[in-house]
C-alpha positions as CSV (number, residue, x, y, z in Angstrom):
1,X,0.0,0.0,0.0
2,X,1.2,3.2,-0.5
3,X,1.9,5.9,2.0
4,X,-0.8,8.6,1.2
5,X,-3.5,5.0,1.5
6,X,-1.4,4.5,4.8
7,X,-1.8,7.7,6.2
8,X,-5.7,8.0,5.4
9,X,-6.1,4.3,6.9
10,X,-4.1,4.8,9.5
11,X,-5.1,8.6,10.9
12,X,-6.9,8.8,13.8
13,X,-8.8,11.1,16.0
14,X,-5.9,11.3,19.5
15,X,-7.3,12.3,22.1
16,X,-3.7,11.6,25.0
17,X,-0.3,13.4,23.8
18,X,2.9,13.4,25.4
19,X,4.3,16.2,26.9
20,X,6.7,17.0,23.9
21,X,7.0,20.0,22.2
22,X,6.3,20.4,18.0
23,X,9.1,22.0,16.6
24,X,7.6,25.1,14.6
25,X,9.3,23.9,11.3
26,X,7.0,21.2,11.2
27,X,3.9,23.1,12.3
28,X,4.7,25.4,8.8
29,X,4.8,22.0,6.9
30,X,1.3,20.8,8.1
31,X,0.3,24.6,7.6
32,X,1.8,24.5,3.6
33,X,-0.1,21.1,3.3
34,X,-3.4,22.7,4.2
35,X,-2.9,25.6,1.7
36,X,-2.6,22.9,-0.8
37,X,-6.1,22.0,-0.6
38,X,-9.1,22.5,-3.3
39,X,-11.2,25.5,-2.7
40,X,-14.4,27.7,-4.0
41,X,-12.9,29.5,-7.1
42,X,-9.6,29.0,-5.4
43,X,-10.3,31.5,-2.6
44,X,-8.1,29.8,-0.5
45,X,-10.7,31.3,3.0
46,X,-8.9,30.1,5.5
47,X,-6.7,31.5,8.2
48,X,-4.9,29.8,10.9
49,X,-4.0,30.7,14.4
50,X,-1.7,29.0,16.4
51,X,-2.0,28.1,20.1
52,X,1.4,26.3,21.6
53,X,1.2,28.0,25.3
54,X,-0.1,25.1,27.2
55,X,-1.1,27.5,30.1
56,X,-3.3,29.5,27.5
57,X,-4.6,26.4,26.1
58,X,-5.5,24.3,29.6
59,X,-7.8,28.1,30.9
60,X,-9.5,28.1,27.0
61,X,-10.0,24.4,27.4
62,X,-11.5,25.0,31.0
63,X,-13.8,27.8,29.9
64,X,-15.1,26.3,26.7
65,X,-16.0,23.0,29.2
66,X,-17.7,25.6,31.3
67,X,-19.8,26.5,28.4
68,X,-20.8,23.5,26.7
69,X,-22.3,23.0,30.5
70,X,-24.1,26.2,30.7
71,X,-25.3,25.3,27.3
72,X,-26.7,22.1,28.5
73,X,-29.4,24.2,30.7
74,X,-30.8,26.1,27.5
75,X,-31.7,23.1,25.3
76,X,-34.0,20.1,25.3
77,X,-33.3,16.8,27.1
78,X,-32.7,15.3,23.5
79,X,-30.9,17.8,22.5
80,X,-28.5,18.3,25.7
81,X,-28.4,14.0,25.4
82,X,-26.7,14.7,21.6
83,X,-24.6,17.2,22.9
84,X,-23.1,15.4,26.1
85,X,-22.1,12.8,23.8
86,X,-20.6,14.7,21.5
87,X,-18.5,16.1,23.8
88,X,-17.8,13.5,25.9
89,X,-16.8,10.9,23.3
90,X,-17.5,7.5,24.6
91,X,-13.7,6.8,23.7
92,X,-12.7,9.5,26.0
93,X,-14.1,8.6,29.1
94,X,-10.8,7.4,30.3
95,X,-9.2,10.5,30.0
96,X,-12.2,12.5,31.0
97,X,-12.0,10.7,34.1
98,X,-8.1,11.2,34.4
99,X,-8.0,14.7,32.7
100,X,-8.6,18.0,33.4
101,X,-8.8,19.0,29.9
102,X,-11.6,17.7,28.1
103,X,-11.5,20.1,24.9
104,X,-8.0,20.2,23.7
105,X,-6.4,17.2,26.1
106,X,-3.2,18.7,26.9
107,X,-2.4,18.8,23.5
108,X,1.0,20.9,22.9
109,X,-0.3,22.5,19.7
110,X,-3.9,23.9,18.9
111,X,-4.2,25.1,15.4
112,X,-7.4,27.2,15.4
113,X,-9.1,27.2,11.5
114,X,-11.2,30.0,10.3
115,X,-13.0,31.6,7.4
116,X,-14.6,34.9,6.6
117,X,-18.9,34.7,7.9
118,X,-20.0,35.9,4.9
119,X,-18.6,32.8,2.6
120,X,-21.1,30.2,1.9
121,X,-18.6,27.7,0.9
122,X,-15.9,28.4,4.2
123,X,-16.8,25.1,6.1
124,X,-16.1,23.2,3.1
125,X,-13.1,24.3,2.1
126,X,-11.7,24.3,5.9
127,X,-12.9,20.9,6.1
128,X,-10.8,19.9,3.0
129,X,-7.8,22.2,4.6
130,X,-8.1,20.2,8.2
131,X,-7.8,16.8,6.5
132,X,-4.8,17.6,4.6
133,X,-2.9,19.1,7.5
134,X,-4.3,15.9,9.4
135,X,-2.9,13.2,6.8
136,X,0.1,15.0,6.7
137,X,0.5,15.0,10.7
138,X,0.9,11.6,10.4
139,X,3.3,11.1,7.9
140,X,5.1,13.1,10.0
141,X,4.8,11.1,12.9
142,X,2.3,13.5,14.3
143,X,-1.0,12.8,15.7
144,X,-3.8,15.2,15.3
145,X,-8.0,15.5,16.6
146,X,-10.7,17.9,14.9
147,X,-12.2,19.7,17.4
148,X,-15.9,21.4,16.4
149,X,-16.2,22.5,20.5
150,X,-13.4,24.7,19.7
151,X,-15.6,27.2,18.1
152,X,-17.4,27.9,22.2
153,X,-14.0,29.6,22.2
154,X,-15.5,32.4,20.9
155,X,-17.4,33.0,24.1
156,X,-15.0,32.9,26.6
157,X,-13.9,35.8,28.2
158,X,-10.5,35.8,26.8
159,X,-11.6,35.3,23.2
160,X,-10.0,38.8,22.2
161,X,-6.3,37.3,22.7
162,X,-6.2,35.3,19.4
163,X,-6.8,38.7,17.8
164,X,-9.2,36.9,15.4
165,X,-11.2,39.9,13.4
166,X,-15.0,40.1,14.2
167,X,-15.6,39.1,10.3
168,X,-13.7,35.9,10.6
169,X,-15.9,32.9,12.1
170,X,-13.9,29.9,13.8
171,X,-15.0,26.5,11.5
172,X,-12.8,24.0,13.9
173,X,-9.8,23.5,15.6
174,X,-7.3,20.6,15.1
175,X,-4.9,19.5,18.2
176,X,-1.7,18.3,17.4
177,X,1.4,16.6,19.2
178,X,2.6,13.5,19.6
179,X,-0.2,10.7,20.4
180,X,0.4,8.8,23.5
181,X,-2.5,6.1,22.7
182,X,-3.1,4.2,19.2
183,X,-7.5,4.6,19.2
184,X,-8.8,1.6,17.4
185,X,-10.4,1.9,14.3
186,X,-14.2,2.2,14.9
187,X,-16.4,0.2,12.5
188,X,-16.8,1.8,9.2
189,X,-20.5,2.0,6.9
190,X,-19.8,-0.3,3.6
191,X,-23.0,-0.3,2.3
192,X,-23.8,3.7,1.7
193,X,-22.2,3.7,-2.1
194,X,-25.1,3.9,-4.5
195,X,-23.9,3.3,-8.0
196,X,-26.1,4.9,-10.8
């Protein structure tokens, strides 16, 4: 197999890093890998801001948690049901119970992916621009998790420090370090392909 088919088959979502430091040189590479990917009329939307204080990153992590809980109270059982386990994801409930970081678990890098409000095709091209800088994590040797709670950041009292302009929305955030647990694959759909 070759290594691009290794790197998508192999990727997963790491949720337990060591405590090791990602050199900046490759944090440009995964950076130039995600500028490499397909985009509306080539608008190339997004922007990324880089989080590597683990100080900064353990108080945002704390505060988002603090607001996906407060959220809880303003929504429906079923909906507060869909959003506990989407935050808690069942195969985190190890380190939720050993962690005090439950959005960005003491990951040494948090790459913070946004594009402008007003682009109706932003989410999709981020999403294209996370999965390269993900696949390319790991041929690196890097481990990496998409985080969608990421965008709560936006509501937490020291928002204003990223220095992210109002017109800029945050799409998702992507952790990266070095993993300190191998996730299992989880079961993948086979029969969703509809030839026509």
């Amino acid at each position: 197999m070759n290594e691009i088919l290794k790197n998508i088959y192999n990727r997963r979502a790491v949720r337990k890093y060591k405590h090791m430091t990602v050199p900046n040189e490759l944090i440009e590479i995964l950076l130039d890998a995600g500028r490499m990917a397909p985009s509306a009329m080539n608008r190339q939307p997004w922007k990324f801001y880089i989080l590597s204080d683990a100080t900064k990153i353990k108080r945002y992590s704390k505060e988002i948690a603090e607001i996906v809980v407060k959220e809880l109270k303003h929504v429906s059982m079923k909906e507060a049901v869909k959003l506990t386990l989407s935050f808690f994801h069942l195969s985190t409930m190890v380190n939720f119970l050993t962690s005090d970081d439950h959005v960005f678990y003491e990951a040494p890098v948090v790459i913070f992916i946004t594009s402008p409000k007003a682009d109706e095709w932003g989410a999709l091209d981020v999403g294209m621009c996370a999965q390269n800088i993900m696949l390319a994590a790991k041929a690196l040797g890097l481990d990496t998790c998409p985080v969608g709670f990421a965008r709560f950041i936006t509501q937490t009292k020291d928002f204003y420090a990223l220095n992210i302009p109002a017109e800029e929305e945050i799409q998702l955030a992507i952790l990266v370090g070095y993993g300190d647990e191998e996730p299992k694959l989880h079961e993948r759909l086979e029969d969703n392909a509809i030839y026509l």
